[in-house]
Each structure stands twice: as structure tokens, then as C-alpha cells.
ROVOKE-278205 format. One line per 5 residues: number of its first residue (from 1); their letters; for each residue z, y, x of C-alpha. Coordinates in steps of 0.001 Angstrom, whole numbers. Layout:
N
NUM> a> Z,Y,X ~ ...
% end
This chain:
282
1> xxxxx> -27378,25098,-30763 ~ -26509,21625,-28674 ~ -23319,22539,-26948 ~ -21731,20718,-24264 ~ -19532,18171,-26094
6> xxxxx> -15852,19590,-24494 ~ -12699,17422,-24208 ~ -9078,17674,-23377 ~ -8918,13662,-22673 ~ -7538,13323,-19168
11> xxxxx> -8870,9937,-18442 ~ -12563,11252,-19382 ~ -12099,14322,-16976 ~ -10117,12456,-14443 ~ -13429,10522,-14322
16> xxxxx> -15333,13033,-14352 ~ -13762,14723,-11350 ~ -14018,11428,-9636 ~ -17691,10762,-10160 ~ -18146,15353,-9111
21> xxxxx> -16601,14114,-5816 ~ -19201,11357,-4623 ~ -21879,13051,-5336 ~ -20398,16181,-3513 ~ -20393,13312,-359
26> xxxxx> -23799,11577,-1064 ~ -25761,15378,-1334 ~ -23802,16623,1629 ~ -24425,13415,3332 ~ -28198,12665,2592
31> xxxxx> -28941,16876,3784 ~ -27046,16696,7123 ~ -25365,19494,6281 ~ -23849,21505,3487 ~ -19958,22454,2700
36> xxxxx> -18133,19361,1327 ~ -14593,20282,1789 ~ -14968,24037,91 ~ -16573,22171,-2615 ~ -14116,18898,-2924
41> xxxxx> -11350,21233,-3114 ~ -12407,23171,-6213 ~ -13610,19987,-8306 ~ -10788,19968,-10941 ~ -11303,23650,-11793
46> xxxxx> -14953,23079,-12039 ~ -14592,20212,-14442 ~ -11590,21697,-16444 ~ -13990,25015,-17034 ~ -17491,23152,-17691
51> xxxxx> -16427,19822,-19312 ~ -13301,21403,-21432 ~ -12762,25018,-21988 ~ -16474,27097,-20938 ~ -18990,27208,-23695
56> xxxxx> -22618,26614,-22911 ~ -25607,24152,-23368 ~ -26684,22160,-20564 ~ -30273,22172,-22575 ~ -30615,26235,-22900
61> xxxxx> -29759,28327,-20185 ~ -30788,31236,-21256 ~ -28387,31117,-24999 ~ -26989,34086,-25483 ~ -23348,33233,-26969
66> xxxxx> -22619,31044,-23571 ~ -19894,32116,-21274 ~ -20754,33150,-18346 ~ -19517,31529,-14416 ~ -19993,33291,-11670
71> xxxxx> -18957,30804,-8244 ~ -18543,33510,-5635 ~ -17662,31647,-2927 ~ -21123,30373,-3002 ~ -21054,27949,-306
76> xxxxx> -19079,25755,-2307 ~ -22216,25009,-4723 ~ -22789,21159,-3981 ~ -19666,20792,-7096 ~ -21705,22832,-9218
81> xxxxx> -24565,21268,-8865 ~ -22540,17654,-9221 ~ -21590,19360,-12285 ~ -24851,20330,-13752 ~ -25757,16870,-12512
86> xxxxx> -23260,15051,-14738 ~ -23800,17288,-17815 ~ -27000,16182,-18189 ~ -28751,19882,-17564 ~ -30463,18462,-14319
91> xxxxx> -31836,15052,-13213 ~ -28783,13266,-10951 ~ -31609,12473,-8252 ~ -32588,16076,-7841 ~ -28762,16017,-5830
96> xxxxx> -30701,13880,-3013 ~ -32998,17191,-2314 ~ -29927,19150,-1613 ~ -31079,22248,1436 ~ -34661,20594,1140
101> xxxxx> -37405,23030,1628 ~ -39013,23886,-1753 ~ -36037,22721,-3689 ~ -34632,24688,-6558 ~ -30876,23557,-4653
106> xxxxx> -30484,25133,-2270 ~ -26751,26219,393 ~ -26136,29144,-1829 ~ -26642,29317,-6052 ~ -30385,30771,-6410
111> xxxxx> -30825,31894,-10360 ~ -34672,32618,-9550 ~ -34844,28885,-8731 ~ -32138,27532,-10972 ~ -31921,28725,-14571
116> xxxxx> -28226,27831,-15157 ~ -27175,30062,-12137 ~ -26143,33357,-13061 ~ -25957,35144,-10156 ~ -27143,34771,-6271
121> xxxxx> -23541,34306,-4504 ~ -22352,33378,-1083 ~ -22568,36906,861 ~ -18564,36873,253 ~ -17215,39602,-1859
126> xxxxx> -19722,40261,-4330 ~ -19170,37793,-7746 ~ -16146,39484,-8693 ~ -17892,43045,-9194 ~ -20955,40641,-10837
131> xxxxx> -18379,39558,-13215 ~ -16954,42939,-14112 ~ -20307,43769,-14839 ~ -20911,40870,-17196 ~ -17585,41258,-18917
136> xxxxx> -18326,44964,-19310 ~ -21620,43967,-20827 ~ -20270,42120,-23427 ~ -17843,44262,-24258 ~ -20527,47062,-25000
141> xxxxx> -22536,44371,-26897 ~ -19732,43298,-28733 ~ -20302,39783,-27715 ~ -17293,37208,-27481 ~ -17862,35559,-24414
146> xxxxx> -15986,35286,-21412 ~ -16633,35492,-18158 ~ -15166,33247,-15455 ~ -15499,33792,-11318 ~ -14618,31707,-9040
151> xxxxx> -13358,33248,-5609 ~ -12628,31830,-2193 ~ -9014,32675,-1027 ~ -10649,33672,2486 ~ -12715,35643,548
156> xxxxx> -10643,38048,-504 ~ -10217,39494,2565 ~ -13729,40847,1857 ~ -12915,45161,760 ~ -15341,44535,-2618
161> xxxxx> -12964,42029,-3864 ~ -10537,44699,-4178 ~ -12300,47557,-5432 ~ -13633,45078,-8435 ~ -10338,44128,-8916
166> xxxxx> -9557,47671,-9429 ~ -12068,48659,-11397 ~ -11531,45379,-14103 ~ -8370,46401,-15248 ~ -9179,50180,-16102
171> xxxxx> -9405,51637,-20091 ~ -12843,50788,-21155 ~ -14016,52849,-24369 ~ -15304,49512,-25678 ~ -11852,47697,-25030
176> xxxxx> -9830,46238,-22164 ~ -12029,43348,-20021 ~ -9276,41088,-21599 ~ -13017,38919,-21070 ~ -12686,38278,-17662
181> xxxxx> -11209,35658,-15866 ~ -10712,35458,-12020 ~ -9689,32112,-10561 ~ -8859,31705,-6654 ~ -9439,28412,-4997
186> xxxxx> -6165,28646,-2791 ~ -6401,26092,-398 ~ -5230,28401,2638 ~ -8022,27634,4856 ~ -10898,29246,5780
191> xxxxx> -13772,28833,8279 ~ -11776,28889,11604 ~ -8100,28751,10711 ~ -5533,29302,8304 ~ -6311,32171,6002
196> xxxxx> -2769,33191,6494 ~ -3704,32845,10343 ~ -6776,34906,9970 ~ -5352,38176,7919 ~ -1477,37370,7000
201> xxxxx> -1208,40830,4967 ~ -3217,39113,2283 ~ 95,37284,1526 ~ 1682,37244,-1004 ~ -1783,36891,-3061
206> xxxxx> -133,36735,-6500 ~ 1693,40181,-5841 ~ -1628,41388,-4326 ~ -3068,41099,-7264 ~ -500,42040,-9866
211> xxxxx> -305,44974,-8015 ~ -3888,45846,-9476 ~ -2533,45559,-12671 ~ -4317,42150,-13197 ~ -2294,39506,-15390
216> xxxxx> -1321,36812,-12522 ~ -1366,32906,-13620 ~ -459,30527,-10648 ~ -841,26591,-11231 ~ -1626,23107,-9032
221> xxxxx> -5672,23683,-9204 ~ -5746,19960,-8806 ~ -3270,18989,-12361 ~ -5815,19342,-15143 ~ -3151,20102,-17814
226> xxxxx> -1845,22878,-15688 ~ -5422,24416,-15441 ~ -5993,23849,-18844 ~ -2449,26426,-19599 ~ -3518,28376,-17429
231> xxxxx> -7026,29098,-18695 ~ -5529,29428,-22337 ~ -3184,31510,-21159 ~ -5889,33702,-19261 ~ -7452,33232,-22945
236> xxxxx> -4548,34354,-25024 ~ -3961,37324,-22923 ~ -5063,41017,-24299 ~ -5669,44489,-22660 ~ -5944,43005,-19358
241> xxxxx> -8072,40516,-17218 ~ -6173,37748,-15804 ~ -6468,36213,-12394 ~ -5388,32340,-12192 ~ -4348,31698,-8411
246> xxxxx> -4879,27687,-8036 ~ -3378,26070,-5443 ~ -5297,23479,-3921 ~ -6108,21479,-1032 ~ -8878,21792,1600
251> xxxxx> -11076,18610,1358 ~ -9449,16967,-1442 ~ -9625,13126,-1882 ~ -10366,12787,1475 ~ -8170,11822,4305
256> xxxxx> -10180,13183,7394 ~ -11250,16457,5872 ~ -7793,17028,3847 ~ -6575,20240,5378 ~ -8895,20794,7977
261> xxxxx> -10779,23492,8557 ~ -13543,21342,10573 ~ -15003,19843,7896 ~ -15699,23452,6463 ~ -19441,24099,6852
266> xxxxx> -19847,19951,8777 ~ -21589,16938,6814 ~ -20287,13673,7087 ~ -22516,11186,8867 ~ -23412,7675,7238
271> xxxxx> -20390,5648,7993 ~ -18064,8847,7102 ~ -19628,9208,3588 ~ -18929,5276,3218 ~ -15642,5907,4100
276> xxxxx> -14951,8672,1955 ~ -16854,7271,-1326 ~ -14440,4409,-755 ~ -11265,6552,-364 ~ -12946,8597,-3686
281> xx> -13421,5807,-5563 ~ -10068,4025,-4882
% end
């Protein structure tokens, strides 16, 4: 089995992040669409889970020992496919037929299409009870690998969120879904407005969720060694799953779409994409 060859060297993964981000901009930029700032903002916790801490083979999607990642918030795909892109698993100029017709990439993760996908995402709500599934399955297999979702903060305002995350943390014959690891990109801003703006009962979200009975990390989602604690911690934990609520930033590593929710579901034209690469690469 050819594994991904995983590192904890910061300057590797800094670079790594770095080179997730322009192609996030080129893809977005060369379909005219897409959703660069949902995807910019979640770039470190991509990288720290595929290039560090996941298991799997960018050669064989279908092994059976791999851990499993479920991106919920499926709209933010462009930084998976960047990652799949820079792991080798698909060709980097495939990214330049991002939203094309006929192309196996397309807005939302397709598994029919795209072997490495796991699960069709982006009607909100649904990876986290996907992921319960998955970490149930592997508990009644007796299998030892994880299984990691990625969730939206505006997201969980969606009802299913909940009811997974009540269900995960319930005694399972087979043994706790210790397995399964939620991780909320918290950058506080959704589609039209503030998430806090939008539905403020959803704060405090830690206490939300340890109210569940979920095992609550929080950490900078952008500080690579504090994601890496946190998903060893989520690792070292037993009898429970464990939620890691990453705070981030809307748009991250670049100026005009930092914080703002109108880059959310918006492309950036030619000139903007220079700018940003520039700004990225800087």
C-alpha cells in the first residue's frame, strides 16, 4: 500500500497551504464562478488532515484501511480538489475544468464522478449523519479508521446537524464512535450576513455542542500546530466523538474577500485573481 507520505514540518505545509490557495483563485477564476472564500478559509484544516494526520493513498481510492472525510459544507470543494491536485491523486490541469460540463469537478463533491469523494455533500446538513454512519460502520467491522467531517458554521443551523450530533455520542454495542471527528469551519459568516446575525441562539457553539455530550476542542483553524493538538487530542479521546470548533476567517489570505460575505458564492474576475495570487504568494 503507497500511502500519502505525511509530515509535521511547518515550512512543507505552510507551503502547501500556500500553493491550496492559488489554485483555489485560478479554478474559481478560470469557471466564472465557484465559492473561493468558503474554500480559502478552510485551507489549513484541509492540509493539516490530508498532508499530516488522515491516512489514505492518493493512488487507491477505494483501500479499505483509509480514513474516511466527509466535507459537508460542500460548496467549499475547490480546496479539496486543490488538495487532491497537490497530492498527486489527480492531474493539476484537470483544476482548469472546474463547473465545466462533463467534468468529473464539479460545485458540489460528486463520488459517482470522482473516486476519492466519499459522499455527495452540499444540500447543508447531511455529512454529519454520513459520518455517523461511516464511524458506526467501522465500528461493527472492527476497522480502525476514523472518520473526519467537515461542517460549515452556518450550517449548523440546519435541524440534521443536531439530531446526528445526538445520535454520535449514544452507547453503541460495538463501542463508543470515539472514531468520529467533527470539525467546524468557524468563520462567522454565512451567505448573507453574520451567522450570529442570521440565528444568534446558535451561540455559544462550543456549549451547543458539549451539551450533546460531544468532547469540545476549540483552536485558531488557521495555526497548524494548534490543529495538529487538536486533532490528536480528538485522537486520544475515548468513549466519545469529539467536535474541534476552528476559528477562522472568511476569505483568508485575501484582503478584499477577508470577512466578507460577498465574495461567498462570487468569482474573482481576471485582474482580481492577479491581485489576489499576488497578495497569496507574498
Amino acid at each position: 500500500m503507497n500511502t500519502l507520505t505525511q509530515t509535521s514540518d511547518l515550512t512543507e505545509l505552510g507551503e502547501i497551504a500556500r500553493r491550496l490557495r492559488i489554485k483555489i483563485i485560478e479554478m474559481t477564476a478560470a469557471a466564472g464562478s465557484g465559492h473561493p472564500s468558503t474554500s480559502l478559509s478552510s485551507v489549513e484544516i484541509v492540509t493539516a488532515l490530508h498532508f499530516s494526520r488522515m491516512r489514505w493513498d492518493p493512488q487507491d481510492p477505494s483501500w479499505a484501511d483509509r480514513d474516511r472525510f466527509i466535507l459537508s459544507k460542500g460548496h467549499g470543494v475547490p480546496v479539496l480538489y486543490a488538495a487532491y491536485a497537490e497530492a498527486g491523486a489527480i492531474p493539476e490541469s484537470e483544476l482548469e475544468t472546474l463547473r465545466k460540463t462533463g467534468s468529473r469537478l464539479q460545485g458540489h463533491p460528486d463520488p459517482v464522478r470522482l473516486p476519492f469523494v466519499e459522499a455527495a455533500t452540499g444540500s447543508l446538513g447531511q455529512g454529519l449523519s454520513i459520518a455517523v454512519g461511516l464511524a458506526l460502520a467501522a465500528r461493527l467491522d472492527g476497522a480502525a479508521w476514523r472518520t473526519y467531517c467537515l461542517l460549515g458554521d452556518g450550517e449548523c443551523e440546519e435541524g440534521q446537524v443536531w439530531e446526528a450530533a445526538m445520535a454520535a455520542p449514544r452507547p453503541h454495542p460495538n463501542g463508543a464512535l470515539d472514531n468520529l471527528c467533527a470539525i467546524v469551519d468557524f468563520n462567522k459568516i454565512q451567505q448573507t450576513s453574520s451567522v450570529e446575525e442570521i440565528l444568534p441562539t446558535l451561540f455559544p457553539l462550543p456549549d451547543k455542542w458539549r451539551s450533546f455530550s460531544w468532547h469540545v476542542v476549540e483552536c485558531d483553524g488557521h495555526s497548524l500546530p494548534e490543529l495538529f493538538d487538536a486533532l490528536d487530542e480528538a485522537e486520544a479521546t475515548k468513549g466519545r466523538p469529539t467536535v474541534i470548533i476552528a476559528h477562522t476567517v472568511k476569505g483568508k489570505g485575501v484582503s478584499y474577500m477577508e470577512n466578507s460575505n460577498s465574495w461567498h458564492g462570487k468569482a474573482p474576475d481576471e485582474e482580481q485573481a492577479k491581485q489576489a495570487i499576488e497578495e497569496i504568494s507574498a
